[in-house]
C-alpha positions in Angstrom: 86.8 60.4 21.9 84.0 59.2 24.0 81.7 61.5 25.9 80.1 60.0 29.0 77.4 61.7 30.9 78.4 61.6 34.7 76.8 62.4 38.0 78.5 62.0 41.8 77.1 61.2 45.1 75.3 64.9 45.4 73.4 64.6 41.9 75.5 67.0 40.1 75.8 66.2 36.3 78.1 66.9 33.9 80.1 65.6 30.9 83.8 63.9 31.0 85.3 63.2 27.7 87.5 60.3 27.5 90.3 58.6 24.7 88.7 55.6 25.9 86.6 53.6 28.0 89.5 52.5 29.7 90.8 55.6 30.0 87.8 56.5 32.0 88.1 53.0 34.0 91.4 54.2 35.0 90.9 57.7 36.0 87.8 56.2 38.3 90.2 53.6 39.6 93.0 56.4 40.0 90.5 58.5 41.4 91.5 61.4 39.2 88.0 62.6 38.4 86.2 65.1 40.4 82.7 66.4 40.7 83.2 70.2 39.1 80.6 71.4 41.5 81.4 69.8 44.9 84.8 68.0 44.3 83.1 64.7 45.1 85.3 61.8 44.1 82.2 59.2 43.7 81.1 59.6 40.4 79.0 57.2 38.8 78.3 56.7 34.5 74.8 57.5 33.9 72.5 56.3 30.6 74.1 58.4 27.5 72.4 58.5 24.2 75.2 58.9 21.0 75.9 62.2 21.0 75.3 64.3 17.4 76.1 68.0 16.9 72.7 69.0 16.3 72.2 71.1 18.8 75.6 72.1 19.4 74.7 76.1 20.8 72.4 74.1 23.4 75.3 72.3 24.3 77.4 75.3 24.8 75.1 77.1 26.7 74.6 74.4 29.0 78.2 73.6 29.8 78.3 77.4 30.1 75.8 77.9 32.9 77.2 74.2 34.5 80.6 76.5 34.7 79.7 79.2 36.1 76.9 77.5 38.8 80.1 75.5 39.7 82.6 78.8 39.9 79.8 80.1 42.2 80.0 77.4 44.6 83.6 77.4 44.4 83.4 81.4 45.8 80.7 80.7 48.2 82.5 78.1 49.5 85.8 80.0 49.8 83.9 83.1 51.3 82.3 80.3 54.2 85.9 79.2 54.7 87.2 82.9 55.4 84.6 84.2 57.5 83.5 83.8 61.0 79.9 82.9 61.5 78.2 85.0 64.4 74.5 83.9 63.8 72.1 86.2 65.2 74.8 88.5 66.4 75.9 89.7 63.2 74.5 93.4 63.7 75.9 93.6 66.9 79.5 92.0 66.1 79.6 94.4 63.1 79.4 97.2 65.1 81.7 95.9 67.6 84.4 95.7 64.6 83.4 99.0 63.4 84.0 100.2 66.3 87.7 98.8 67.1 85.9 96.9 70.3 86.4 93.4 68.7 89.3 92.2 66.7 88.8 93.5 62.9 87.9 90.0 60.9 85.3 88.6 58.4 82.2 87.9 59.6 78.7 86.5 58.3 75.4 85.7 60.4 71.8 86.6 60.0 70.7 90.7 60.7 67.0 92.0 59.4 66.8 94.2 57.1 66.0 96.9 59.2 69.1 96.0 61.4 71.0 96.3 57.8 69.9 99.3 56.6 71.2 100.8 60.2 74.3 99.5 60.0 74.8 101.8 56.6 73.3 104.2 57.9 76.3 104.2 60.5 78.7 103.9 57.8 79.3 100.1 58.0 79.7 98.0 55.1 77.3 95.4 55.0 76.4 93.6 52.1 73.0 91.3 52.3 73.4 87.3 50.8 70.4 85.3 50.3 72.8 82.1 51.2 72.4 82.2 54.8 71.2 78.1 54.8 73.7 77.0 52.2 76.5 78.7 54.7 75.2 76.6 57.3 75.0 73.5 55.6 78.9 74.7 54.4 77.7 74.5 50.8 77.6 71.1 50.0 
């Protein structure tokens, strides 16, 4: 088994564990391997030092918190996907779908806080994310 350290076009690095080197020249060829933060196909070997089990729990831990960052972007990204973005009219759209004046849909924009707290205080569900420029950028 052969580990190799790996990074794609966006700078994301992880492991990919191989039966061989030309099982990973294959795959790459193939285009089987995949970024498992941003499902970029342009992955690149990067400088790998032999790996020994020494500090296996650091390992762990860090493949761990690679998994879950990457099953975060894979919901944010689904969530940008299924929602309508209204900008700066996100208070007012709420309402308007509160209200059965708009068509009832998912929507995500940009509302102050004081423009939040009203719309609880009217009884509609709002629920503040501090990913307002990663939406925008359709989190890439």
């Amino acid at each position: 088994m052969i580990v190799y350290n790996l990074m794609c076009e966006h700078q994301h690095l992880f492991e990919g564990w191989f039966t061989s080197a030309e099982d990973y020249d294959r795959q790459i060829a193939q285009k089987l391997l995949t970024c498992p933060v941003c499902s970029s196909q342009q992955i690149s070997k990067q400088l790998s030092a032999p790996r020994l089990n020494l500090a296996q729990s650091e390992t762990i831990q860090e493949s761990a918190q690679q998994l879950v960052q990457a099953e975060m972007l894979r919901l944010m990204r689904q969530w940008v996907d299924k929602t309508e973005d209204v900008g700066e009219r996100f208070a007012e759209e709420a309402r308007r779908i509160h209200y059965q004046e708009a068509p009832e849909r998912g929507i995500r924009g940009v509302a102050s806080r004081e423009e939040a707290r009203a719309l609880l205080e009217e009884g509609i569900e709002v629920m503040p994310l501090p990913i307002a420029e990663m939406a925008k950028q359709k989190l890439q």
